[in-house]
N, CA, C and O atoms as a Tinker XYZ file with bonds, in Angstrom:
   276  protein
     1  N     15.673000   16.554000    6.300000    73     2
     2  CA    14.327000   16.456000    5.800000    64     1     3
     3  C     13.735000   15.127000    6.255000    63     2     4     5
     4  O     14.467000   14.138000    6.240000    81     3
     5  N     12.116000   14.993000    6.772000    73     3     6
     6  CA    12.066000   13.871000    7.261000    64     5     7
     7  C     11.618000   13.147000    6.104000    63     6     8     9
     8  O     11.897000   13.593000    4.991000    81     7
     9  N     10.892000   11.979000    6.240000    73     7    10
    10  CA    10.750000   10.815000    5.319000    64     9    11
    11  C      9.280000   11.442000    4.838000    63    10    12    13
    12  O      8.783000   12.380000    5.461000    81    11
    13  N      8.653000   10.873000    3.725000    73    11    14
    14  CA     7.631000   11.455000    3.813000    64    13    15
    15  C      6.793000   10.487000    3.215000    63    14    16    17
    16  O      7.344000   10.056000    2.202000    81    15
    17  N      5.656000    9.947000    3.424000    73    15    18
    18  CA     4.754000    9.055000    3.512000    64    17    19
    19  C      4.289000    8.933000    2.061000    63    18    20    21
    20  O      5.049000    9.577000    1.338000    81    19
    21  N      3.319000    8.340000    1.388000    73    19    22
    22  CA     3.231000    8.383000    0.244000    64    21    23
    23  C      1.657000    8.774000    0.399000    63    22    24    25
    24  O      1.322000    9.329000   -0.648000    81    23
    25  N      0.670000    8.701000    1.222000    73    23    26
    26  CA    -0.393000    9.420000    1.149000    64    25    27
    27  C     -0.059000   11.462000    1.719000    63    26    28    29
    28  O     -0.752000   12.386000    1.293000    81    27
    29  N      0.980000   11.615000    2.583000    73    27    30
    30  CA     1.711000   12.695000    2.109000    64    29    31
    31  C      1.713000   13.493000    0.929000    63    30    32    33
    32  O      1.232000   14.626000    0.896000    81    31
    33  N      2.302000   12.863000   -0.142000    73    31    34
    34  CA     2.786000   13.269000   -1.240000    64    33    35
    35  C      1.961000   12.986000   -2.432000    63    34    36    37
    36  O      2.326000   13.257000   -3.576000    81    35
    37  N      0.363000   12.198000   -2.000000    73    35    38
    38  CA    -0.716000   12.368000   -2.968000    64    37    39
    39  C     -1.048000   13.588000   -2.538000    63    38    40    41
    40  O     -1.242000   14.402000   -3.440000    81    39
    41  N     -1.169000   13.956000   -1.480000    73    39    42
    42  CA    -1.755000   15.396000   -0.952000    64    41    43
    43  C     -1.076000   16.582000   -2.237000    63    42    44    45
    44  O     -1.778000   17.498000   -2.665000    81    43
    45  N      0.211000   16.379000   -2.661000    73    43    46
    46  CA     1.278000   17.593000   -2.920000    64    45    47
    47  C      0.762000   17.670000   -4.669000    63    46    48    49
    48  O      0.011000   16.845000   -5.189000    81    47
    49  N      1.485000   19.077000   -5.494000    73    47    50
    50  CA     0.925000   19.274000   -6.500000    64    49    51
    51  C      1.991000   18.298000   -7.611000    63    50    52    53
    52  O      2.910000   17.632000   -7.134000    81    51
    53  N      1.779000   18.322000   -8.767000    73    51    54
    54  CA     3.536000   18.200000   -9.537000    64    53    55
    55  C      4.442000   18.545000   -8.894000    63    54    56    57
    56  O      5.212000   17.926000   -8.160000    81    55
    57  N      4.290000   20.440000   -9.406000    73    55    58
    58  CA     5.201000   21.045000   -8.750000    64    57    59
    59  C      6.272000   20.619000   -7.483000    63    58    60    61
    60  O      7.476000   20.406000   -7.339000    81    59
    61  N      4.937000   20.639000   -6.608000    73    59    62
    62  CA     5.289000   20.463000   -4.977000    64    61    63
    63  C      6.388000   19.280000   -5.193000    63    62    64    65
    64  O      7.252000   19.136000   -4.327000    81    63
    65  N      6.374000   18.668000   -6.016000    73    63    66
    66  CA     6.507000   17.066000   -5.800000    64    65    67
    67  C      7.752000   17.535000   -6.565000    63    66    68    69
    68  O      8.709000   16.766000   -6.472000    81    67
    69  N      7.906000   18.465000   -7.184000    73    67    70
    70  CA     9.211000   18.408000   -8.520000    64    69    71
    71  C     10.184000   18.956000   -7.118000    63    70    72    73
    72  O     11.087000   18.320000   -6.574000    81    71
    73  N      9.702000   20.242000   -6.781000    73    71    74
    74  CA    10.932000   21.046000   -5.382000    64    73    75
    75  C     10.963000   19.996000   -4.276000    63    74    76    77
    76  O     11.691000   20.312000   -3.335000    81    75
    77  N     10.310000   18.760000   -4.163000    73    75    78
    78  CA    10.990000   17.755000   -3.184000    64    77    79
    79  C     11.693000   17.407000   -3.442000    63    78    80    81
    80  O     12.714000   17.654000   -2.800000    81    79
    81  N     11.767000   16.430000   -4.743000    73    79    82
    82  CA    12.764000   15.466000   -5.239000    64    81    83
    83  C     13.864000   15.883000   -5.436000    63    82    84    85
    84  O     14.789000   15.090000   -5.252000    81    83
    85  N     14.276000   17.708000   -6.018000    73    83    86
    86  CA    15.278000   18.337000   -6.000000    64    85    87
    87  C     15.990000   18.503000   -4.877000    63    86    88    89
    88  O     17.213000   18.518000   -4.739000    81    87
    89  N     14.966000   18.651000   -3.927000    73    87    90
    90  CA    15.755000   19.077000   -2.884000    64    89    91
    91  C     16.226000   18.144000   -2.061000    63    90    92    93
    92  O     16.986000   18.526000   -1.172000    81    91
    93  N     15.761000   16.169000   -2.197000    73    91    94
    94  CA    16.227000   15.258000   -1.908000    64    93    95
    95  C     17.388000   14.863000   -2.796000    63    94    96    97
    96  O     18.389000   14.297000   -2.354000    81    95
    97  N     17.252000   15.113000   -3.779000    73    95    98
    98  CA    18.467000   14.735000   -4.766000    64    97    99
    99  C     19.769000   15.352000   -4.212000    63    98   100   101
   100  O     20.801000   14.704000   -4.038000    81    99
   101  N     19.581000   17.029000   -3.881000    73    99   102
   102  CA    20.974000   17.357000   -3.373000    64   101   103
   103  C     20.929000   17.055000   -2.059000    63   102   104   105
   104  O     22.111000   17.100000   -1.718000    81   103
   105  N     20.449000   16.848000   -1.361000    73   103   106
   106  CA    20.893000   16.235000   -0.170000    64   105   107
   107  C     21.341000   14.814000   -0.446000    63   106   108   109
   108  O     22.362000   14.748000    0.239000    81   107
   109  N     21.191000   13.603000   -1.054000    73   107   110
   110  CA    21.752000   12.931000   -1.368000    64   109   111
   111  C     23.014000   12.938000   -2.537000    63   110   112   113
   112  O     23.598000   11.913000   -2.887000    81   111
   113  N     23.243000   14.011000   -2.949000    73   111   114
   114  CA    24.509000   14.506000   -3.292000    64   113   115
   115  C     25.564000   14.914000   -2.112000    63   114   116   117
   116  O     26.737000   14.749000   -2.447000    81   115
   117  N     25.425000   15.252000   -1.226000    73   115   118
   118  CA    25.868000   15.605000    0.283000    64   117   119
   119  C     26.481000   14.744000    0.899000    63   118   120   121
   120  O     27.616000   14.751000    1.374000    81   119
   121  N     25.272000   13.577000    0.874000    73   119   122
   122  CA    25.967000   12.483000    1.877000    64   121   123
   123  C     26.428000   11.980000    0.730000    63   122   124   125
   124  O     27.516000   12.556000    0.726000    81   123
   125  N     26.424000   11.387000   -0.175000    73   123   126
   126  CA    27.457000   10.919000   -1.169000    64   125   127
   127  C     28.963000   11.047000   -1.027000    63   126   128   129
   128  O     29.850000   10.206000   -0.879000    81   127
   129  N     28.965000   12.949000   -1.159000    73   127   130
   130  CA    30.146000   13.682000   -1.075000    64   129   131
   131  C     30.721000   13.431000    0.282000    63   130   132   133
   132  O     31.948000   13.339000    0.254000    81   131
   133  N     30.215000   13.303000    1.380000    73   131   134
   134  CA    30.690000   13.197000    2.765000    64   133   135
   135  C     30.733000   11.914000    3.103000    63   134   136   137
   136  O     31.128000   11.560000    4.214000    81   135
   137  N     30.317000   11.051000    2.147000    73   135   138
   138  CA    30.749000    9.461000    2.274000    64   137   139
   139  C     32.608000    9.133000    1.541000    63   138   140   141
   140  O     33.651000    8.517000    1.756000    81   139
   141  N     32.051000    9.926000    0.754000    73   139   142
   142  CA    33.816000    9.582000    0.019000    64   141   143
   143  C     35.165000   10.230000   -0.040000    63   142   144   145
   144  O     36.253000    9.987000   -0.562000    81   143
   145  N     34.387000   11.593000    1.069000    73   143   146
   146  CA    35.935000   12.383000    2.022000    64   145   147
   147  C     35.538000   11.846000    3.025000    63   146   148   149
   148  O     34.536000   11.796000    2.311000    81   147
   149  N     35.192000   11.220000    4.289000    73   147   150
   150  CA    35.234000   11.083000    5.600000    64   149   151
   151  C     35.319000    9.512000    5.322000    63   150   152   153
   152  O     35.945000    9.026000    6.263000    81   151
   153  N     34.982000    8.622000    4.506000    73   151   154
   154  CA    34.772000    7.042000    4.083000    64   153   155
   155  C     33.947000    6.230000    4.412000    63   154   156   157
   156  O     33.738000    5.162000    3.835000    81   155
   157  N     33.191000    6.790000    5.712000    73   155   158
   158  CA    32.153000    6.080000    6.416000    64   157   159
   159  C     30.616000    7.497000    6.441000    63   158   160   161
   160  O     30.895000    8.631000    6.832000    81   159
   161  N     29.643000    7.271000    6.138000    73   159   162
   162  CA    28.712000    8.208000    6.065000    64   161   163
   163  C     28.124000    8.244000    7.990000    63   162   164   165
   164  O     28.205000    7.308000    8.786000    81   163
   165  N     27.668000    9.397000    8.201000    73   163   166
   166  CA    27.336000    9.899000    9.543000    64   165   167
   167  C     25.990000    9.347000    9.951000    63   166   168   169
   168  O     25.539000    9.314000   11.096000    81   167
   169  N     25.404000    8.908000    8.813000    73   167   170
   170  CA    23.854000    7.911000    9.119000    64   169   171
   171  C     23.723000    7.045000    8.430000    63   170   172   173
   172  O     22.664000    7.416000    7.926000    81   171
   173  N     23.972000    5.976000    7.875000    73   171   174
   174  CA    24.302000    5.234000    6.973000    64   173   175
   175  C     23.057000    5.106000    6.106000    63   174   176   177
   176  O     23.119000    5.146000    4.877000    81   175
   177  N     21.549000    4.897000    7.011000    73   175   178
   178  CA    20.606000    4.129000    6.332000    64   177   179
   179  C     19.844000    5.407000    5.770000    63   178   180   181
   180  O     18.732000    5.360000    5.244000    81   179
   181  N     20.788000    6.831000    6.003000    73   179   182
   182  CA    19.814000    8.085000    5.731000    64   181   183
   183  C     19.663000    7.981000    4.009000    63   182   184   185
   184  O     18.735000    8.506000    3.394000    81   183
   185  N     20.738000    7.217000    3.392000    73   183   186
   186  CA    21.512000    7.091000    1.924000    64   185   187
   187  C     19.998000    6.162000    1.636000    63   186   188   189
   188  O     19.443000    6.594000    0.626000    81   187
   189  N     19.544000    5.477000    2.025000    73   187   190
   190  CA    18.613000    4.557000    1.238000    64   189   191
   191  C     17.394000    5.083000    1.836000    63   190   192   193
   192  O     16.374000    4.681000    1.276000    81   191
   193  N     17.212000    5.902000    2.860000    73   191   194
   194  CA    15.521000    6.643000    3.316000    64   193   195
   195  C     15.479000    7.510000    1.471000    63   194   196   197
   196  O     14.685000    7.326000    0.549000    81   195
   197  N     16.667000    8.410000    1.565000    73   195   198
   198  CA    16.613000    9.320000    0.257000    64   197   199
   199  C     16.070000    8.446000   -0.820000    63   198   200   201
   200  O     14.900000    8.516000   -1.195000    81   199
   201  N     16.924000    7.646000   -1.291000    73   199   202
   202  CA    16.596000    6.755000   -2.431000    64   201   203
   203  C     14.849000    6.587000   -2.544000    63   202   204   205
   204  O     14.094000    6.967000   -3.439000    81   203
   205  N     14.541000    5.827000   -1.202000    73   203   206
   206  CA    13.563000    5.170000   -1.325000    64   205   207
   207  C     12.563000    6.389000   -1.411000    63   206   208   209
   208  O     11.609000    6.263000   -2.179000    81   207
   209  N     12.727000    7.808000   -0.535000    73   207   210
   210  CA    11.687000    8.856000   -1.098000    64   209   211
   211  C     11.463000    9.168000   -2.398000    63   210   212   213
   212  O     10.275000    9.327000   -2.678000    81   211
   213  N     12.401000    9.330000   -3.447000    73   211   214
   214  CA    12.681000    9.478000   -4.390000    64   213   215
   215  C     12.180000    8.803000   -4.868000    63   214   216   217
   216  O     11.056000    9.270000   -5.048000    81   215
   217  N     12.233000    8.081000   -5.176000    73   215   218
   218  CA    11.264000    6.575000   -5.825000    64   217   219
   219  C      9.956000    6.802000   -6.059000    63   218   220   221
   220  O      9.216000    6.730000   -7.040000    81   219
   221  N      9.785000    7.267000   -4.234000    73   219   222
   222  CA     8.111000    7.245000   -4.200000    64   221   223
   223  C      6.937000    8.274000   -5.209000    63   222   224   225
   224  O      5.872000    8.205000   -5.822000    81   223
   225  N      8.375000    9.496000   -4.719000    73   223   226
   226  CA     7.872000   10.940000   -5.231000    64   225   227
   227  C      7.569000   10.104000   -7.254000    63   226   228   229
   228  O      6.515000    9.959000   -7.873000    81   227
   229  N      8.772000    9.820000   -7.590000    73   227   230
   230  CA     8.528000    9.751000   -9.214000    64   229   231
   231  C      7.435000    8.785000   -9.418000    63   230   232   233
   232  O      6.790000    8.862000  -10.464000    81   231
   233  N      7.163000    7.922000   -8.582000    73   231   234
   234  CA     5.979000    6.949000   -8.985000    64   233   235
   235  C      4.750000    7.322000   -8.867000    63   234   236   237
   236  O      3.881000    6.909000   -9.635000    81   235
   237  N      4.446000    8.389000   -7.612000    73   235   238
   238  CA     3.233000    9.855000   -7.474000    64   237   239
   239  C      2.766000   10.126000   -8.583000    63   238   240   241
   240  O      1.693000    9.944000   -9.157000    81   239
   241  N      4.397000   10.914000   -8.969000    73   239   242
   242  CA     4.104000   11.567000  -10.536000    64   241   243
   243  C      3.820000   11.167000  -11.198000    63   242   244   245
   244  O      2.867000   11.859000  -11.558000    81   243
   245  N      3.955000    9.871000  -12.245000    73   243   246
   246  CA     3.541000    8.747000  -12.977000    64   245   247
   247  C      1.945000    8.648000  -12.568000    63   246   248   249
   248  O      1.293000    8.715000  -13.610000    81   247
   249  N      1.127000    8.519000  -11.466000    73   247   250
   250  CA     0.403000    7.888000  -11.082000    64   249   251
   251  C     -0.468000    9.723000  -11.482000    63   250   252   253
   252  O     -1.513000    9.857000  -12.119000    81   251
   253  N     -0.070000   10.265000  -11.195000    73   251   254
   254  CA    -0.651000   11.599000  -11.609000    64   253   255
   255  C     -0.696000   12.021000  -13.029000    63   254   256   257
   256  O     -1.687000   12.545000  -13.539000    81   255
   257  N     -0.008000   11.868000  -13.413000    73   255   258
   258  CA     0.810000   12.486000  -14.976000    64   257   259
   259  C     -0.567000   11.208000  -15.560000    63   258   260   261
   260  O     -1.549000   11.726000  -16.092000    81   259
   261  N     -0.556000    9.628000  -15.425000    73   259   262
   262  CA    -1.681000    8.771000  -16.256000    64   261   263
   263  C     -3.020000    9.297000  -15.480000    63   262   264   265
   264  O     -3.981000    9.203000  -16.243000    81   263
   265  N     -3.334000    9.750000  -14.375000    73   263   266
   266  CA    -4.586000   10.433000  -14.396000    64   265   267
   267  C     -5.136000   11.460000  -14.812000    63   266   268   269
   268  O     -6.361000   11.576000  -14.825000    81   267
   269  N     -4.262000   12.441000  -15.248000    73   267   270
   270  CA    -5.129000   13.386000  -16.017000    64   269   271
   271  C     -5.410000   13.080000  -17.543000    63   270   272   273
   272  O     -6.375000   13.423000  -18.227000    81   271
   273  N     -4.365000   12.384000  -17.862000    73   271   274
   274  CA    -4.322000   12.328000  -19.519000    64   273   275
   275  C     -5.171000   11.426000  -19.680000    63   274   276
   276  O     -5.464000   11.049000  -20.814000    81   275
């Protein structure tokens, strides 16, 4: 999955934004898992792109979730 921008992901709904983060979460369950049978991960900095999407996506939401209310 590529990285995804944060004017990106103003574009996206809740929703949209809830089936990203899921679907970044298990992919960073993946490389987790393939970091601690193989010991060295196959992209190293892919572990902190995830993180840092993740981040972005929940701070969207926040930033959405205080604009309607």
């Amino acid at each position: 999955m590529a990285i995804l921008r944060a004017d990106e992901l103003r574009g996206m709904s809740i929703e949209e934004l809830r089936e990203k983060m899921a679907d970044l979460k298990r992919e960073l369950l993946k490389e987790r898992a393939s970091k601690a049978v193989a010991g060295a991960p196959s992209n190293p900095g892919r572990v902190r792109e995830i993180k840092r999407t993740i981040a972005r996506i929940l701070t969207i939401m926040n930033e959405k979730k205080r604009n309607t209310a």
